[in-house]
The first five atom37 places (N, CA, C, CB, O) and aatype in JSON, in Angstrom:
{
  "aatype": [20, 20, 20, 20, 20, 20, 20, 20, 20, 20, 20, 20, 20, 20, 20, 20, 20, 20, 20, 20, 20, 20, 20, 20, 20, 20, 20, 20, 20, 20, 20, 20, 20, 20, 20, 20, 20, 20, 20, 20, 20, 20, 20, 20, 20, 20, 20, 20, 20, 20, 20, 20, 20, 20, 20, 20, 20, 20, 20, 20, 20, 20, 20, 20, 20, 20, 20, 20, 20, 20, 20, 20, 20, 20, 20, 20, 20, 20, 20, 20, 20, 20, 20, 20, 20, 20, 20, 20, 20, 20, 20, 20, 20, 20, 20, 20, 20, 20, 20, 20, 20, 20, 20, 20, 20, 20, 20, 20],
  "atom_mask": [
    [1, 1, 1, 1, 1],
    [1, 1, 1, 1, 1],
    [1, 1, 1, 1, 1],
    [1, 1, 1, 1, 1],
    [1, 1, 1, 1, 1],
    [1, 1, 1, 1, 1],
    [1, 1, 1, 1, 1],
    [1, 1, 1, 1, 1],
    [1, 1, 1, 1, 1],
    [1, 1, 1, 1, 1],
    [1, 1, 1, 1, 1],
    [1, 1, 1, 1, 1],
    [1, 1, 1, 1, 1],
    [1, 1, 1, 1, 1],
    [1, 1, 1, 1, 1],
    [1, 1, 1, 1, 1],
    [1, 1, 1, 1, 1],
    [1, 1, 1, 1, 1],
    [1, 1, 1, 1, 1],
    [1, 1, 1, 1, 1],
    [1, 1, 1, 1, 1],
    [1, 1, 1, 1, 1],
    [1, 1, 1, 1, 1],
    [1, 1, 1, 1, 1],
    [1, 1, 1, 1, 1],
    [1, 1, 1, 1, 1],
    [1, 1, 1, 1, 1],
    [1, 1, 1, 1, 1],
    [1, 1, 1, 1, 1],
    [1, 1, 1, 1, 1],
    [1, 1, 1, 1, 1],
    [1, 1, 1, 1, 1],
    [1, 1, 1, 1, 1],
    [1, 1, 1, 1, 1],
    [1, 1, 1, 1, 1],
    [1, 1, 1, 1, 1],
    [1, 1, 1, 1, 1],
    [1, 1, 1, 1, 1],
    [1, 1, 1, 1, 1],
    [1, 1, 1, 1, 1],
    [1, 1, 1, 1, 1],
    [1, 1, 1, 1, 1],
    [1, 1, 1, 1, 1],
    [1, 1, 1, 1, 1],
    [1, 1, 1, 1, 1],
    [1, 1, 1, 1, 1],
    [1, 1, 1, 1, 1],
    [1, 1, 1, 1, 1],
    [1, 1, 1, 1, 1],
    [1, 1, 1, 1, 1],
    [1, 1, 1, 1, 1],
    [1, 1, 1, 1, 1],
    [1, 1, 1, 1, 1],
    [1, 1, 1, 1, 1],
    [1, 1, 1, 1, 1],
    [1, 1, 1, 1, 1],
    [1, 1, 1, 1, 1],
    [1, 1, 1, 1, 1],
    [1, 1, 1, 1, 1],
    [1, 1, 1, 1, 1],
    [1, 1, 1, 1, 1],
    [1, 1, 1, 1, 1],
    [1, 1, 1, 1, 1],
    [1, 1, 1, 1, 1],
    [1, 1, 1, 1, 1],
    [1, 1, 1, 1, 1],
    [1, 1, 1, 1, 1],
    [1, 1, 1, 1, 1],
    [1, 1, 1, 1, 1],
    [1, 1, 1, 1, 1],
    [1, 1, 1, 1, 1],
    [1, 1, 1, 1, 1],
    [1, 1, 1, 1, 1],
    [1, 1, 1, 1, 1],
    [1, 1, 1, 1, 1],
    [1, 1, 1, 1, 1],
    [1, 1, 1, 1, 1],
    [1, 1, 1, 1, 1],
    [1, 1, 1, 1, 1],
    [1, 1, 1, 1, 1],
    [1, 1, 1, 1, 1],
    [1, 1, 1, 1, 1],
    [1, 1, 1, 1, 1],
    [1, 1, 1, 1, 1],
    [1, 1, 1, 1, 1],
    [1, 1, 1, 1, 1],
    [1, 1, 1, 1, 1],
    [1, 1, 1, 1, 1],
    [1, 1, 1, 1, 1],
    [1, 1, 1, 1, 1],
    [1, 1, 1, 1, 1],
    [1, 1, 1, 1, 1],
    [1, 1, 1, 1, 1],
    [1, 1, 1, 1, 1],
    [1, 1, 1, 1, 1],
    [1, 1, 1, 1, 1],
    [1, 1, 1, 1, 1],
    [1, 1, 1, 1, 1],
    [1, 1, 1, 1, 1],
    [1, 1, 1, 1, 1],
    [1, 1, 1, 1, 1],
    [1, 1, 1, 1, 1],
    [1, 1, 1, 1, 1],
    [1, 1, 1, 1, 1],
    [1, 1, 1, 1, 1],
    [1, 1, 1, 1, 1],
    [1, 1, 1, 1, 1],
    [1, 1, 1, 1, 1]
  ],
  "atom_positions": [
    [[34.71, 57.54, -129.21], [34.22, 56.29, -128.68], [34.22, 55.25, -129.8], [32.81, 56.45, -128.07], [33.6, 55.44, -130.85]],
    [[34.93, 54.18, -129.55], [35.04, 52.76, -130.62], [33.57, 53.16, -131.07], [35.28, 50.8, -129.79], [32.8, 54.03, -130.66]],
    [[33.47, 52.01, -132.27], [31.97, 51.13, -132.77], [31.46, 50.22, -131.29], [32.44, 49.67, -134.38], [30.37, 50.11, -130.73]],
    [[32.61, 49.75, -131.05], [32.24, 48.32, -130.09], [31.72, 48.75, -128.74], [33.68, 47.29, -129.75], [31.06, 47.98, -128.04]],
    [[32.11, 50.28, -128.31], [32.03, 50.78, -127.44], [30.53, 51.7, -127.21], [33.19, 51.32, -127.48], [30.35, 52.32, -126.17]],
    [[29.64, 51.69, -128.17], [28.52, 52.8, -128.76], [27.69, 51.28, -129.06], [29.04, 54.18, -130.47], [26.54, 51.37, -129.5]],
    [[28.03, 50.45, -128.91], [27.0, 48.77, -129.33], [26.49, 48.68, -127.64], [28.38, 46.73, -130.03], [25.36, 48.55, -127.17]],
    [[27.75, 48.79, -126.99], [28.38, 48.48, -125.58], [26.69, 49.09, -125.44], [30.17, 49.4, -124.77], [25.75, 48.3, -125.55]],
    [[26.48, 50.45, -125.21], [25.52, 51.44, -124.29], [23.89, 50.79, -123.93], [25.3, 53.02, -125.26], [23.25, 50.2, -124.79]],
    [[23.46, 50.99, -122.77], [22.33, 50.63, -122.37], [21.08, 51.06, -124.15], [22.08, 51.65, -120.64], [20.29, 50.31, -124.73]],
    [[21.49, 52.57, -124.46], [20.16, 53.15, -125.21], [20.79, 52.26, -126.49], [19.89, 55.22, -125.41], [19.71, 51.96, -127.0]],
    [[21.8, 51.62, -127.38], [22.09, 51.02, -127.93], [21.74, 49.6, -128.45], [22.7, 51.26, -127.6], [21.43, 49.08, -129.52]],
    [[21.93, 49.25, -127.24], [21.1, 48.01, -126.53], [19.39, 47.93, -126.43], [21.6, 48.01, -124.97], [18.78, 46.86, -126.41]],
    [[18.9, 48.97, -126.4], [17.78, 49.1, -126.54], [17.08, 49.17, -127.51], [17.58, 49.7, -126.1], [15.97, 48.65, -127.64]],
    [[17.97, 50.19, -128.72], [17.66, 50.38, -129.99], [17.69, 48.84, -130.72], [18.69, 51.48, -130.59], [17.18, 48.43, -131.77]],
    [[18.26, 48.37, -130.0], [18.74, 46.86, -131.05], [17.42, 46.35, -130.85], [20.21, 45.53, -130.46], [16.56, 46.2, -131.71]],
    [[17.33, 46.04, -129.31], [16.27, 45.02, -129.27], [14.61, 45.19, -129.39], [16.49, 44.46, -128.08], [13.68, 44.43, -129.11]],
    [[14.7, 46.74, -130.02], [13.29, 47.01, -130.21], [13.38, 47.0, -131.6], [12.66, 48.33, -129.56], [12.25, 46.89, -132.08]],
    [[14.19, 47.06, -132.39], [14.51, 47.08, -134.01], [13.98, 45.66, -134.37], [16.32, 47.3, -134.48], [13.32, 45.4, -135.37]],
    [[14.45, 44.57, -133.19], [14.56, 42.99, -133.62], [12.89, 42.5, -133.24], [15.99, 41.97, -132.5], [12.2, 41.67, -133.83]],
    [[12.63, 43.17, -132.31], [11.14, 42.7, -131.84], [11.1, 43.04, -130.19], [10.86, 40.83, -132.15], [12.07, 42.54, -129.64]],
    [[10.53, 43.5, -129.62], [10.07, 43.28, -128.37], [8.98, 42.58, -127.6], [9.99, 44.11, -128.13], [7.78, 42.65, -127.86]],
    [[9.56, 41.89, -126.6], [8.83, 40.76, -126.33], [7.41, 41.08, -125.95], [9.48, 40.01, -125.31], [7.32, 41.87, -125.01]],
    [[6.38, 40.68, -126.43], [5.36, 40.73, -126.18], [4.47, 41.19, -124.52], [5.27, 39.65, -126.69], [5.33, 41.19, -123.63]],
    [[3.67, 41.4, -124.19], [2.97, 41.86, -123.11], [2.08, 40.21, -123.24], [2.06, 43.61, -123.34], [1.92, 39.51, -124.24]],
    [[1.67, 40.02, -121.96], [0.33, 39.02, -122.25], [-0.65, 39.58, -122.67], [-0.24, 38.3, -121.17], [-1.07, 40.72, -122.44]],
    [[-1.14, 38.53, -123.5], [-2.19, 38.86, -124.14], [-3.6, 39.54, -123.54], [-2.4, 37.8, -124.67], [-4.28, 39.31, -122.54]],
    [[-3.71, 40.62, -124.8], [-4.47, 41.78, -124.11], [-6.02, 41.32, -123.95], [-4.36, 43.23, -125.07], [-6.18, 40.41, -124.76]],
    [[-6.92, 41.5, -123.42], [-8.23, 41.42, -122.82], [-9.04, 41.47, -124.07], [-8.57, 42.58, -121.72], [-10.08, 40.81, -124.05]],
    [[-8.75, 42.14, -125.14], [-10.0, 42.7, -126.12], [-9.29, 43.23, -127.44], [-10.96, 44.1, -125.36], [-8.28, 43.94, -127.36]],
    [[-9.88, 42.82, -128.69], [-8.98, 42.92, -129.67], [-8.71, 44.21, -129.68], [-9.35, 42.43, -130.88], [-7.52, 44.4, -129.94]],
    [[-9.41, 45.32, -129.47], [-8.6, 46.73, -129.7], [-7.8, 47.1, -129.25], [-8.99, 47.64, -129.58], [-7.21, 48.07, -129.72]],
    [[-7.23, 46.22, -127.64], [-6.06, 46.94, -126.82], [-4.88, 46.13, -127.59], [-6.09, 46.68, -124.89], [-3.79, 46.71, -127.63]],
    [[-5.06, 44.18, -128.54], [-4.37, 43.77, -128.95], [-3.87, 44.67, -130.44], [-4.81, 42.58, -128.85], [-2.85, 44.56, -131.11]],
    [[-4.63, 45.24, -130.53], [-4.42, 45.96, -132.37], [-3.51, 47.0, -131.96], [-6.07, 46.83, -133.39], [-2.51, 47.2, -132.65]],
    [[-3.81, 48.03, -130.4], [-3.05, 48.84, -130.34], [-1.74, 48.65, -130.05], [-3.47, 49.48, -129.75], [-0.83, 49.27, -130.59]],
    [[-1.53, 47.39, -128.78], [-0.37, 46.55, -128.7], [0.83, 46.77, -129.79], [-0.88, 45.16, -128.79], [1.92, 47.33, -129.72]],
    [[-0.03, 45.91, -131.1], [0.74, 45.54, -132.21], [0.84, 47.12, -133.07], [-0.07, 44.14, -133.09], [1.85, 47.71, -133.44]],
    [[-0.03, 47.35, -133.17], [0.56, 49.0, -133.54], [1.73, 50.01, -133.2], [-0.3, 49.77, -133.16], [2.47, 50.71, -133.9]],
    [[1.6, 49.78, -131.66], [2.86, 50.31, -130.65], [4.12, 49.35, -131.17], [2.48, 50.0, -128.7], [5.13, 49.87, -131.65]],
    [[4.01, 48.17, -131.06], [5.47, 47.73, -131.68], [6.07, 48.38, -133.11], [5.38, 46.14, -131.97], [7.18, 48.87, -133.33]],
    [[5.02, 48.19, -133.92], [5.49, 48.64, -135.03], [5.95, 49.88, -135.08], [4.72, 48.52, -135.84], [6.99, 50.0, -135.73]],
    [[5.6, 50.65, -134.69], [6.03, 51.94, -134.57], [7.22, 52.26, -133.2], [4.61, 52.77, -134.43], [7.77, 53.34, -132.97]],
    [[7.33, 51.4, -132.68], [9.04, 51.13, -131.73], [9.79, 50.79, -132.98], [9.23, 49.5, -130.3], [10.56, 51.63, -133.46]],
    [[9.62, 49.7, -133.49], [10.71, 49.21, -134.64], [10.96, 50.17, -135.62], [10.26, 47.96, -135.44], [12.14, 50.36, -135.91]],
    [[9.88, 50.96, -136.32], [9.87, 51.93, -137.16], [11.24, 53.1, -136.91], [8.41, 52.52, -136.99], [12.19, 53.63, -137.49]],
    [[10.72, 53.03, -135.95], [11.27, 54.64, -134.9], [12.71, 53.98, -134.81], [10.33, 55.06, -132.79], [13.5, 54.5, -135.6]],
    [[13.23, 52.94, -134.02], [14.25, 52.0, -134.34], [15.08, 52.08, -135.54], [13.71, 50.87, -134.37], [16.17, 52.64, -135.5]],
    [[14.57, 51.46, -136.79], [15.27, 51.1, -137.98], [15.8, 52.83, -138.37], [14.09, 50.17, -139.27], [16.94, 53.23, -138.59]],
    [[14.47, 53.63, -138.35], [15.23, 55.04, -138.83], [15.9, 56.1, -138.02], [14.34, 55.8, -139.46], [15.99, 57.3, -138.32]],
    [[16.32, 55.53, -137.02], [17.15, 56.55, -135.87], [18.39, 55.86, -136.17], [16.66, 56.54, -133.98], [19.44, 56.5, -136.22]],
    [[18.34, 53.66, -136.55], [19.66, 53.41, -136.85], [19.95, 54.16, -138.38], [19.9, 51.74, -136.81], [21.1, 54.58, -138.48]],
    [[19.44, 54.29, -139.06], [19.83, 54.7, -140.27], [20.3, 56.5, -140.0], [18.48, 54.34, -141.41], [21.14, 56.95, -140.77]],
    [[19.92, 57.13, -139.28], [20.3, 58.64, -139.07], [21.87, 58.41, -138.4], [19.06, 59.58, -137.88], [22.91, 58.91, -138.84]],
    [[21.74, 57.57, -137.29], [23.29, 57.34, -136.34], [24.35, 56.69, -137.33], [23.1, 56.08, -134.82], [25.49, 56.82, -136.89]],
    [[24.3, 55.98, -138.66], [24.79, 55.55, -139.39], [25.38, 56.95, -140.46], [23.89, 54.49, -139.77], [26.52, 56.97, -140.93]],
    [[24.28, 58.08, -140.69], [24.97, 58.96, -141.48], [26.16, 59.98, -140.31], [23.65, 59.93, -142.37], [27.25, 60.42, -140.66]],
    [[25.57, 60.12, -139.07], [26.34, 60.79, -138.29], [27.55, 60.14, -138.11], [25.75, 61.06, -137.17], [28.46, 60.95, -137.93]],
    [[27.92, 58.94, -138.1], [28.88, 58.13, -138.35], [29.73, 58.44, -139.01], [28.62, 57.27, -138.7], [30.88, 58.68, -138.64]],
    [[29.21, 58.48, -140.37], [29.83, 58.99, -141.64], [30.58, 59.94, -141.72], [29.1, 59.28, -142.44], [31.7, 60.08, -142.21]],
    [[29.57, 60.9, -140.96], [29.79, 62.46, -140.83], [30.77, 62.34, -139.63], [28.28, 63.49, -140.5], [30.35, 63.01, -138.69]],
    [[31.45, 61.97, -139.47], [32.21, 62.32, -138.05], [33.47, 62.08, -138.42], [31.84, 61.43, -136.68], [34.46, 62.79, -138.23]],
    [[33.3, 60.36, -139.33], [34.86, 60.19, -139.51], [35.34, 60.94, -140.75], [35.3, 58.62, -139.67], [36.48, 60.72, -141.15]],
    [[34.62, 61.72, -141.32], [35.18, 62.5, -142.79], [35.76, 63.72, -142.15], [33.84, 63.0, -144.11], [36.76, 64.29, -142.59]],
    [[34.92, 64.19, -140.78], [35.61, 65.33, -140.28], [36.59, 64.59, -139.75], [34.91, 66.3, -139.32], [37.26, 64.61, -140.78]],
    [[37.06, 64.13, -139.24], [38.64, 63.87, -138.21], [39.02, 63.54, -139.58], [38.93, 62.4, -136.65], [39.03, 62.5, -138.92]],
    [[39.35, 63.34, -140.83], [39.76, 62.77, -142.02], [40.31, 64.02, -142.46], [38.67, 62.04, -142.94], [41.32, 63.93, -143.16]],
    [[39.66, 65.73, -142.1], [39.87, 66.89, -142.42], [39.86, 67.05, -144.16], [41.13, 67.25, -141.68], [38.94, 66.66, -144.89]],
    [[40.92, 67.63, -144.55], [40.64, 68.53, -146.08], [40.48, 67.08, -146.67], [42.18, 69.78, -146.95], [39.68, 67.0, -147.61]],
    [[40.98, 66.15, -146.35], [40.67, 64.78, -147.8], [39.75, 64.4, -148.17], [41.01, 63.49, -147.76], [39.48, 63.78, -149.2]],
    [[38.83, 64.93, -146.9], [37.37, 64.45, -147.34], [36.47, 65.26, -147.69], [36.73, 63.81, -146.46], [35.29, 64.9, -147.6]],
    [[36.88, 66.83, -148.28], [36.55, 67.39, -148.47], [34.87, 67.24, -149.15], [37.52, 67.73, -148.79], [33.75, 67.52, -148.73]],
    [[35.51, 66.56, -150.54], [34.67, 66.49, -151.73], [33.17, 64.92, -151.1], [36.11, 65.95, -153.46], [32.12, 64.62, -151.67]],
    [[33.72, 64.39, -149.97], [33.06, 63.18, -149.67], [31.9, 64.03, -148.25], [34.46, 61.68, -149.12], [30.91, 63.48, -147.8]],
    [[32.15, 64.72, -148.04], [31.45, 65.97, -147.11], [30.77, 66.16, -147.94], [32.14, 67.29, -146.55], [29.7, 65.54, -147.98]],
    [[31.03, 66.88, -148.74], [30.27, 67.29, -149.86], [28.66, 66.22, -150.27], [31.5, 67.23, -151.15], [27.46, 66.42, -150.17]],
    [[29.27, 65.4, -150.61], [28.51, 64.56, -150.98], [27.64, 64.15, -150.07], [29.07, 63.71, -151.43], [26.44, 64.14, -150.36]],
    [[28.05, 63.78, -148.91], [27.64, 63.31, -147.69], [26.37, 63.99, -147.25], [28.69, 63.47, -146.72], [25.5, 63.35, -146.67]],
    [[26.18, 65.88, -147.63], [25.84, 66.68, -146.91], [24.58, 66.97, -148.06], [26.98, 67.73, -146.42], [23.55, 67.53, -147.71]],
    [[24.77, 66.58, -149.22], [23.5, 66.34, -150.24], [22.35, 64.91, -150.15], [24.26, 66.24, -151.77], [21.42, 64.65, -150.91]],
    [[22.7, 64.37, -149.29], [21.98, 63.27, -149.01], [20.6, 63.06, -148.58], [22.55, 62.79, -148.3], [20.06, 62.99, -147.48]],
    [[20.02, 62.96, -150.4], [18.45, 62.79, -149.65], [18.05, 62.38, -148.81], [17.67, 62.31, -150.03], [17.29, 62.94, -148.01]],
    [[18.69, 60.69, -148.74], [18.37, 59.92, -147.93], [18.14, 59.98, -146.5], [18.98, 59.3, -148.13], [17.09, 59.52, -146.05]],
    [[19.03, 60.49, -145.74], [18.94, 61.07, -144.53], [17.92, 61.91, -144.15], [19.89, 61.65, -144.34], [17.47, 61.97, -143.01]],
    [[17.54, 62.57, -145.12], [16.55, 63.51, -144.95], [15.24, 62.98, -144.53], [16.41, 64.21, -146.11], [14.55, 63.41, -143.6]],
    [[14.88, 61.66, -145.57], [14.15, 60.73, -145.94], [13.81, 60.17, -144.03], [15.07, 59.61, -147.24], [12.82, 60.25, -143.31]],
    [[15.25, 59.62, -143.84], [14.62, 58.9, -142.73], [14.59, 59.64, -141.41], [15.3, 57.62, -142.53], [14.1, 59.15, -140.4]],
    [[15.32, 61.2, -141.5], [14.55, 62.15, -139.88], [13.2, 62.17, -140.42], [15.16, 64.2, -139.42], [12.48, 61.72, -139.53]],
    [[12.18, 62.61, -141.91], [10.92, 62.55, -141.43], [10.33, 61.36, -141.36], [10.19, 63.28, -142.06], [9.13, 61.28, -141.09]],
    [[11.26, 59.99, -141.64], [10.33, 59.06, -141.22], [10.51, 58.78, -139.45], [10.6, 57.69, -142.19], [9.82, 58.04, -138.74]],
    [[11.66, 59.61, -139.07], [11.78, 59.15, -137.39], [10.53, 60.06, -137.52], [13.38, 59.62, -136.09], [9.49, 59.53, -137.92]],
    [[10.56, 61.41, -137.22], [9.92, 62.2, -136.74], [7.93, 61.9, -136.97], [10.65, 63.45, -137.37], [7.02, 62.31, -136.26]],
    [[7.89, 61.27, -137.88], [6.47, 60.82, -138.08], [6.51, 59.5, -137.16], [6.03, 60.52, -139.8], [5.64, 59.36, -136.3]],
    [[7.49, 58.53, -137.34], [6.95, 57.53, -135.93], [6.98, 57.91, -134.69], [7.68, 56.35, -135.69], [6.21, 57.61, -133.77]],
    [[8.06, 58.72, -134.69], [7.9, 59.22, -132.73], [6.97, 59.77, -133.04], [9.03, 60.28, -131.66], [6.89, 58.55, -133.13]],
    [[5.77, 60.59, -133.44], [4.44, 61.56, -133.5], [3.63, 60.45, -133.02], [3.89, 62.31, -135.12], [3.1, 60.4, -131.91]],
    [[3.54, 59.26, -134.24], [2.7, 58.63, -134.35], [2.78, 57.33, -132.56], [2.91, 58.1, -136.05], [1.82, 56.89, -131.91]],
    [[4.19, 57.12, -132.33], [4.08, 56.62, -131.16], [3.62, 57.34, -129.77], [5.15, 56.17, -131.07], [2.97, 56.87, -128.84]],
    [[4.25, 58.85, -129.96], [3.53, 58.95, -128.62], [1.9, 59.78, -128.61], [4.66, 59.81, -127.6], [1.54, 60.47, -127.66]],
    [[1.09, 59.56, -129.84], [0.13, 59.36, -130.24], [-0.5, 58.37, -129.42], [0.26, 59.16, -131.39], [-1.11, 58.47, -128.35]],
    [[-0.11, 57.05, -130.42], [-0.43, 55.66, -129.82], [-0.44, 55.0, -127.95], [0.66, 54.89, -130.6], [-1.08, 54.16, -127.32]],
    [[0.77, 56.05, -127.65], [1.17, 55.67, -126.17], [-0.25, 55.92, -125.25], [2.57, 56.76, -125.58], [-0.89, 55.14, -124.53]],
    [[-0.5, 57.75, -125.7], [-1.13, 58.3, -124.74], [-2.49, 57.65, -125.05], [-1.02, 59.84, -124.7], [-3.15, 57.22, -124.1]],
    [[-3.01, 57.52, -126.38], [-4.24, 56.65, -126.26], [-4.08, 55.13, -125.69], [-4.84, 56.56, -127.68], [-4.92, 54.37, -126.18]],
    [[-3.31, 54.59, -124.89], [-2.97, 53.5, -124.59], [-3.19, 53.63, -123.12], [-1.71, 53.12, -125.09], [-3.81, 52.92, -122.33]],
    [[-2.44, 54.87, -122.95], [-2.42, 55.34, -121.48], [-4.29, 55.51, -120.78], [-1.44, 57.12, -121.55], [-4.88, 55.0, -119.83]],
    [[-4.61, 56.37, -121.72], [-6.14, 56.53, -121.45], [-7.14, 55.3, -121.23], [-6.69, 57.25, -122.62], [-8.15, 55.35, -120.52]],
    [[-6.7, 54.18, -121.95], [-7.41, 53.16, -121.67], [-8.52, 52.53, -122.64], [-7.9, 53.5, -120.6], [-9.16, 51.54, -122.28]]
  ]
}
């Protein structure tokens, strides 16, 4: 599937526009449902920025394989990457922490 074609996708589309901001709810009744509000965004965007940064190494990782033996030594490299590491536990701590946040949201 192109780049242009993986931008194209509804969940793509989604990732973008929760990365950029999502539009607000009206304003909540009482500052704690507004704190949780703004908490819940942050942790959409969070969850956002480091799922784009994981789909960016799988990226990587995809075209070195169809690239086969040349990219041998760039696999290599690719596959030592703290960084990546870095940002599944920062997904995995915002999705915790969001559907944390959700269900106490849900409760009321």
């Amino acid at each position: 599937m192109a780049a242009t074609d993986r931008r194209a996708t509804p969940r793509r589309r989604a990732r973008d526009r929760i990365a950029t901001g999502v539009p607000t709810a009206p304003t909540a009744a009482t500052s704690e449902a507004a704190d949780l509000h703004a908490l819940l965004e942050d942790d959409l965007r969070q969850a956002a920025l480091a799922l784009g940064a994981v789909e960016s190494y799988l990226v990587r990782a995809t075209s070195l394989l169809e690239r086969g033996e040349a990219a041998r030594a760039e696999l290599r490299a690719l596959a030592g990457d703290a960084e990546v590491l870095e940002r599944l536990d920062d997904l995995e701590e915002n999705l915790g922490a969001l559907r944390r946040r959700m269900a106490q949201a849900a409760r009321g």
